[in-house]
C-alpha positions as CSV (number, residue, x, y, z in Angstrom):
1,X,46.7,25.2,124.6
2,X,45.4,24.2,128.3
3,X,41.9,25.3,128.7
4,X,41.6,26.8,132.8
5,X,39.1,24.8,134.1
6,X,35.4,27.1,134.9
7,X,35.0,27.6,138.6
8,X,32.2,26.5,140.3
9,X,28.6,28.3,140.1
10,X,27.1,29.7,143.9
11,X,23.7,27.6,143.5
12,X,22.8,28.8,146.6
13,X,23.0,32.4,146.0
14,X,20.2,32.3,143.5
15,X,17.7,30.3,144.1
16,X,15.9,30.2,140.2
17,X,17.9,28.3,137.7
18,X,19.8,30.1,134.9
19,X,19.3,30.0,131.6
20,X,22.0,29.2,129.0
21,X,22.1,32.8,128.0
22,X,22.4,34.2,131.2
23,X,24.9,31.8,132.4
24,X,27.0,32.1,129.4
25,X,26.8,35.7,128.3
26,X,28.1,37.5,125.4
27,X,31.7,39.1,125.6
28,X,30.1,42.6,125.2
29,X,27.8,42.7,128.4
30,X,31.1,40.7,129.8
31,X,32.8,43.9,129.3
32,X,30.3,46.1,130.4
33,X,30.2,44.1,133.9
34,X,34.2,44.5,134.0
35,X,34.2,48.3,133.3
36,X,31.0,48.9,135.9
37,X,32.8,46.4,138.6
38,X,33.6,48.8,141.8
39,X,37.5,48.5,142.1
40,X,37.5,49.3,145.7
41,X,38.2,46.8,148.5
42,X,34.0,47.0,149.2
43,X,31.6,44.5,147.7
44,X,28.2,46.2,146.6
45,X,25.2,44.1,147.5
46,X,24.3,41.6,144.9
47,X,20.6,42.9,143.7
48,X,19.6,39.3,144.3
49,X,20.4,40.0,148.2
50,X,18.0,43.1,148.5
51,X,14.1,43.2,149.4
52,X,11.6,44.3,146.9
53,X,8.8,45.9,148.2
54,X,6.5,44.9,145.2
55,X,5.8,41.6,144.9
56,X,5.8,41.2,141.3
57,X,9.3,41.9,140.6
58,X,11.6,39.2,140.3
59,X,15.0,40.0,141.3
60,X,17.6,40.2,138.0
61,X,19.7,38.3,137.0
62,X,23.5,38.9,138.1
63,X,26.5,37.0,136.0
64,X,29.5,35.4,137.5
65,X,32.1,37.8,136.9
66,X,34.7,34.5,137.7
67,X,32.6,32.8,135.0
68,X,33.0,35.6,132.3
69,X,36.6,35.8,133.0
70,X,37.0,32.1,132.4
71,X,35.2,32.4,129.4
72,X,36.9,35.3,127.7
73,X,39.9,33.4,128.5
74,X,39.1,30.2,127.0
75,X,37.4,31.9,123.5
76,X,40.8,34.6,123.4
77,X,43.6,33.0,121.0
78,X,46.3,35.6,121.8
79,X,45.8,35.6,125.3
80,X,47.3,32.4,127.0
81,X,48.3,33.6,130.0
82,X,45.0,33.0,132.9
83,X,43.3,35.9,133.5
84,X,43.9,37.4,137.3
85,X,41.4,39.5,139.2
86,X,42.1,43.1,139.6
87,X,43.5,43.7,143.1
88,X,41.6,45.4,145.8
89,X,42.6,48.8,147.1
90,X,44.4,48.6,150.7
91,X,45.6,44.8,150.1
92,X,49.2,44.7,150.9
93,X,51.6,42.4,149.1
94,X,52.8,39.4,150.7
95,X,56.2,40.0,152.4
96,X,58.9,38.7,149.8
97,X,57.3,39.4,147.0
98,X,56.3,42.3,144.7
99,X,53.1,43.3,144.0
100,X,51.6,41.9,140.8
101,X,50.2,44.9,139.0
102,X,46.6,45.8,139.0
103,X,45.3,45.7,135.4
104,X,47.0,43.5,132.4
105,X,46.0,44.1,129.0
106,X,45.4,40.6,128.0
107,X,42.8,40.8,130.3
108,X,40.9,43.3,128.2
109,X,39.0,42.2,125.0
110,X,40.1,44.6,121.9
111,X,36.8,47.0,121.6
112,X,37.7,48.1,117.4
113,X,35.2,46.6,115.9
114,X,35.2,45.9,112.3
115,X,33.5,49.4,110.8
116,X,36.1,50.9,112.3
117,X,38.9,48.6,110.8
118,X,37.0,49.6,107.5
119,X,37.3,53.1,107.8
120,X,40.9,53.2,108.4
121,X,41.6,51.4,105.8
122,X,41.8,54.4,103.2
123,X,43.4,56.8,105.8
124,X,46.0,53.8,106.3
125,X,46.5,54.2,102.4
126,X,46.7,57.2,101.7
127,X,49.5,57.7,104.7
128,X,51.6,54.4,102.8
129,X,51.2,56.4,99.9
130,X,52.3,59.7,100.9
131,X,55.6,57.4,102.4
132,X,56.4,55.9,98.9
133,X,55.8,59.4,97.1
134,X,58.0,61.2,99.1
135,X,60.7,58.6,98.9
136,X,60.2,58.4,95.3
137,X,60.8,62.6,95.1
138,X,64.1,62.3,97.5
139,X,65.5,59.6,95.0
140,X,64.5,61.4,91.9
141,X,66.4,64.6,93.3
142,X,69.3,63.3,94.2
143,X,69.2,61.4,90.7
144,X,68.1,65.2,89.3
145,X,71.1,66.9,90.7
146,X,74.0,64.3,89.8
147,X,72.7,64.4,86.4
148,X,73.1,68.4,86.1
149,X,76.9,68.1,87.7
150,X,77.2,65.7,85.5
151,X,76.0,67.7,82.3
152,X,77.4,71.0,83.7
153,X,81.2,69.0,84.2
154,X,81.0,67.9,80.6
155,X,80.0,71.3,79.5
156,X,82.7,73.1,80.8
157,X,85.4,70.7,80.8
158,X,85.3,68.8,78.0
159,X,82.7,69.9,75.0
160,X,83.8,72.3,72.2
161,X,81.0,74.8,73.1
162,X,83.5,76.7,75.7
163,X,86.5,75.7,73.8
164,X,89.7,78.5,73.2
165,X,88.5,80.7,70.3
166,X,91.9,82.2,68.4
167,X,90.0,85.1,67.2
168,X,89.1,85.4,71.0
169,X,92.7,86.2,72.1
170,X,93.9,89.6,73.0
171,X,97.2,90.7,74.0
172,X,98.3,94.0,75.0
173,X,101.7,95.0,76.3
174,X,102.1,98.2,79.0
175,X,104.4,100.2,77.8
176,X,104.3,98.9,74.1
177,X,108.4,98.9,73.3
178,X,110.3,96.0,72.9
179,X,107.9,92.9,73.2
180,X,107.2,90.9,69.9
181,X,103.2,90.8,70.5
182,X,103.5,88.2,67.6
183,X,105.6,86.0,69.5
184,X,103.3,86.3,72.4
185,X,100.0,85.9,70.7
186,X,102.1,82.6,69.0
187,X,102.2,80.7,72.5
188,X,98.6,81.5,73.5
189,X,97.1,80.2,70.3
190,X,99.2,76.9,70.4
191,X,96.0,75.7,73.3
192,X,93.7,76.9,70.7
193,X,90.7,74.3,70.5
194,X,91.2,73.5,74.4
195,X,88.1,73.9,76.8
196,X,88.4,77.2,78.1
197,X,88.2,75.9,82.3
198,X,91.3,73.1,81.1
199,X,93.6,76.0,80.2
200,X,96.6,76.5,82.6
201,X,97.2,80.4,82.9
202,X,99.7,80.0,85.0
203,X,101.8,77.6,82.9
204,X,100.7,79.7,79.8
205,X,102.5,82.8,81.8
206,X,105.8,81.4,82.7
207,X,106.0,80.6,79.1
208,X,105.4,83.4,77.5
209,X,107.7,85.4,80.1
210,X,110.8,83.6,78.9
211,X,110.5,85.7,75.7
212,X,112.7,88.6,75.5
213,X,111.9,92.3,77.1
214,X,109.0,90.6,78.6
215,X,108.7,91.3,82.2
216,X,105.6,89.8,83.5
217,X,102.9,88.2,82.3
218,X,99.2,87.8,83.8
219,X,96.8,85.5,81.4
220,X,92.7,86.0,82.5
221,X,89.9,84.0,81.0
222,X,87.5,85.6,78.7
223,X,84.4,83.4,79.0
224,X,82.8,82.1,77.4
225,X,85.9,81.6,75.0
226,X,88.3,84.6,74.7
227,X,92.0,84.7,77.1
228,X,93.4,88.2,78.2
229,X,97.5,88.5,78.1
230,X,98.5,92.0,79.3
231,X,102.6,91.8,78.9
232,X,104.7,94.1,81.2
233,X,107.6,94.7,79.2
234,X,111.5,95.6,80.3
235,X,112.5,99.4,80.2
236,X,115.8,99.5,78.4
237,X,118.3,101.7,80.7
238,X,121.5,101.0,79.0
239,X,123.3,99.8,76.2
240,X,126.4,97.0,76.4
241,X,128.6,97.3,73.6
242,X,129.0,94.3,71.7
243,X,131.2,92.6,68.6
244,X,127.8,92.7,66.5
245,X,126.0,95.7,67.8
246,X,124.7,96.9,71.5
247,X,122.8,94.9,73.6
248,X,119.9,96.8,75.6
249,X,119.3,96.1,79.4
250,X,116.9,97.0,81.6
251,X,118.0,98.7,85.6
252,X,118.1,94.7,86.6
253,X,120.9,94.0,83.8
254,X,118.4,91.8,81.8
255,X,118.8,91.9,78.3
256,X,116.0,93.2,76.6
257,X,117.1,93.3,72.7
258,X,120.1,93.5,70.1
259,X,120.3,96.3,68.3
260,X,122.8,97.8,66.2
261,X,122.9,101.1,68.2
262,X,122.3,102.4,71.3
263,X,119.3,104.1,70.8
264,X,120.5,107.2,72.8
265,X,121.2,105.2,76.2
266,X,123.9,105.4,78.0
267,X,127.3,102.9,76.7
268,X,128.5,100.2,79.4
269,X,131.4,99.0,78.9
270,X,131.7,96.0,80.5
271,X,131.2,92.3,80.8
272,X,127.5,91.2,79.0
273,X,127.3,88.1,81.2
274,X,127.9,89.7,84.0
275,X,124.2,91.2,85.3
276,X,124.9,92.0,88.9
277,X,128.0,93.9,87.0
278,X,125.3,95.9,84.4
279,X,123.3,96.7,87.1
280,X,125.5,98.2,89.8
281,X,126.8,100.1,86.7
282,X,123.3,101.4,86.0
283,X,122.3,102.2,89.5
284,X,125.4,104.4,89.7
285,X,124.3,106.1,86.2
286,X,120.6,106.7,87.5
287,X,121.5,108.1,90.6
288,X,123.8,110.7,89.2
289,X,122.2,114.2,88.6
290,X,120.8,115.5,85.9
291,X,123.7,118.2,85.3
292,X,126.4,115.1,86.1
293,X,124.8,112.8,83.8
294,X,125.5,115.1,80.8
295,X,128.9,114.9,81.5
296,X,129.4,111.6,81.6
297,X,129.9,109.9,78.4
298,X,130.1,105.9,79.0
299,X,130.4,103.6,82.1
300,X,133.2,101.3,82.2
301,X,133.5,98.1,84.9
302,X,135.4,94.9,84.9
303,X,134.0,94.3,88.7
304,X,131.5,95.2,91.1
305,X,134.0,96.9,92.6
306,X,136.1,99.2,89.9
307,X,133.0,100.8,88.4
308,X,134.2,104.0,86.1
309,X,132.4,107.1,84.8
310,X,134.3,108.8,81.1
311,X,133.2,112.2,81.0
312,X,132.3,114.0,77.2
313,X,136.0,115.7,78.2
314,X,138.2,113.1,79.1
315,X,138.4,113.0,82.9
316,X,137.4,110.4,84.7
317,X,135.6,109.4,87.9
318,X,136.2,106.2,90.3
319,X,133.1,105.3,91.7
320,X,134.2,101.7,93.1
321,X,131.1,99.9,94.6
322,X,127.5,101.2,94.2
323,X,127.9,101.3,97.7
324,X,127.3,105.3,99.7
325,X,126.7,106.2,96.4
326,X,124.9,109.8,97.9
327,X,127.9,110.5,99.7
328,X,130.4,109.9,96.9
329,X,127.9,111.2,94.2
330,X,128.3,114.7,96.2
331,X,132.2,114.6,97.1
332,X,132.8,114.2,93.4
333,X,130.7,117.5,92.4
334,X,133.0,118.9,95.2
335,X,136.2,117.6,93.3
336,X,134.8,119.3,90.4
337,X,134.1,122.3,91.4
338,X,137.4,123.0,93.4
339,X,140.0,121.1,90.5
340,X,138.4,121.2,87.1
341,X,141.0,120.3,84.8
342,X,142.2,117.1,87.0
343,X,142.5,113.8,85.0
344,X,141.1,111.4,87.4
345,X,138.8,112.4,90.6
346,X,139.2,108.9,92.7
347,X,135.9,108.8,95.6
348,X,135.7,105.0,95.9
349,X,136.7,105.7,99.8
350,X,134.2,109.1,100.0
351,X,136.5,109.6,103.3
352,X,139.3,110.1,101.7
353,X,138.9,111.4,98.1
354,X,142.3,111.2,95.3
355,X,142.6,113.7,92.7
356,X,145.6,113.4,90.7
């Protein structure tokens, strides 16, 4: 590194010679000189300049401050740039060129001194410390909680401890009629042994709805290892007669049994695999009234459209359709009541009724 070269010493200024110490002095009264310097564009009086009135005193000894900036400079490592004399207040920058600013902080000596240092060293520490523990606790709760998920996934999806118990399994039907319970109770214990969250309810449903009279179906978990399967079964409305027997159906046409009688429903005559048949023919039978359903001894239909009614006394009544049925339920209690003994009361076209 380039040493600046030390500027020249006024000799003339003082007239007694300097000593080594007070030519040279030591970077702390250095710094006190800086810090006491006036910064204004005025020069005090050097003390050497001024008359002493007492003969005795010798005038003291002022240091160079050019001197003790060259020499900071030369002893400072980290500071290679050459120090610059603060600039004067009022001085004007020369046109073209910006004004260099008035303090740099190279040109200041550090002022920690080494007790200091030492004392911050265990506050220092004790901050690094603090750092790394509170990393340490972010790390070990995240770690914490991925370990719990982890534990709580197993726990409920895959252990035996919340597995399907079969003695856990109730099923209950509303009204209790036609469905096999047994039956039910059969497809619900086939996912015995499975974790209780892995169970599909809904899948467990539609299964168990295909069974007959079984309407719907709603499967709830018991935790920590128990099912609920309430069963909604088919009201039987009528009976179809068969070759073997009768089957029951419910006001949708849906079979709902075989049985070898009718069990006090109404007979349908008519074609079993036919349901939209079966159930106009049982919408016409519900909507008659009570005083005209006793009369009316089976239902008879080939069609949608050539729906019958066989009274207890022979006659019968052409309903057609299911269609205006209010309208032709009344006309025919009007055919009735004005030609009792007529064979066949025809009120498929309400409009125009047919008695014969």
């Amino acid at each position: 590194m380039r040493q600046p070269a030390t500027p020249k010493v006024n000799t003339q200024r003082n007239a007694q010679p300097r000593s080594a110490a007070a030519a040279a002095p030591n970077s702390t009264s250095a710094l006190a000189t800086l810090e006491n310097a006036p910064k204004g564009g005025k020069q005090r009086t050097p003390v050497a300049d001024r008359k002493f009135d007492k003969a005795h005193e010798t005038p003291p000894q002022i240091p160079n401050r050019m001197a003790i900036a060259a020499r900071y400079a030369t002893e400072s490592e980290n500071s290679p740039a050459k120090p610059k004399p603060p600039k004067a207040k009022g001085s004007k920058p020369k046109e073209g060129k910006k004004s260099a600013k008035t303090t740099n902080r190279r040109d200041i000596p550090p002022t920690i001194e080494l007790a200091s240092i030492t004392e911050l060293a265990p506050r220092i520490a004790a901050a690094d410390h603090r750092r790394r523990a509170g990393k340490f606790r972010k790390v070990a709760t995240r770690i914490g909680v991925a370990a719990s998920l982890a534990g709580l996934t197993w726990l409920i999806g895959f252990s035996d401890y919340l597995a399907l118990d079969p003695s856990q399994i109730e099923v209950t039907a509303e009204p209790e009629s036609l469905v096999d319970l047994a039956a039910v109770e059969g497809f619900v214990k086939q996912h015995a042994g499975t974790p209780l969250a892995r169970v599909r309810t809904g899948a467990l449903a539609a299964q168990a709805q295909e069974l007959p009279a079984v309407k719907q179906v709603a499967v709830t978990r018991v935790w920590p290892t128990g099912l609920n399967v309430a069963v909604e079964s088919r009201v039987p409305a009528a009976a179809v007669a068969t070759e073997s027997g009768y089957n029951w159906i419910d006001a949708t046409g849906i079979v709902v049994g075989q049985f070898p009688d009718n069990g006090g429903l109404i007979k349908l005559d008519g074609p079993v695999d036919e349901p939209r048949v079966l159930a106009d023919m049982v919408e016409i039978w519900s909507g008659l009234p009570p005083e005209l359903q006793e009369k009316v001894r089976a239902m008879s239909a080939t069609t949608t459209d050539d729906i019958a009614a066989v009274l207890h006394s022979g006659q019968i009544i052409r309903w057609g359709s299911a269609e205006q049925l209010k309208l032709k339920i009344a006309t025919a209690q009007a055919l009735l009541n004005r030609a009792p003994s007529s064979p066949l009361f025809d009120v498929s076209s309400p409009a125009l009724p047919i008695t014969r």
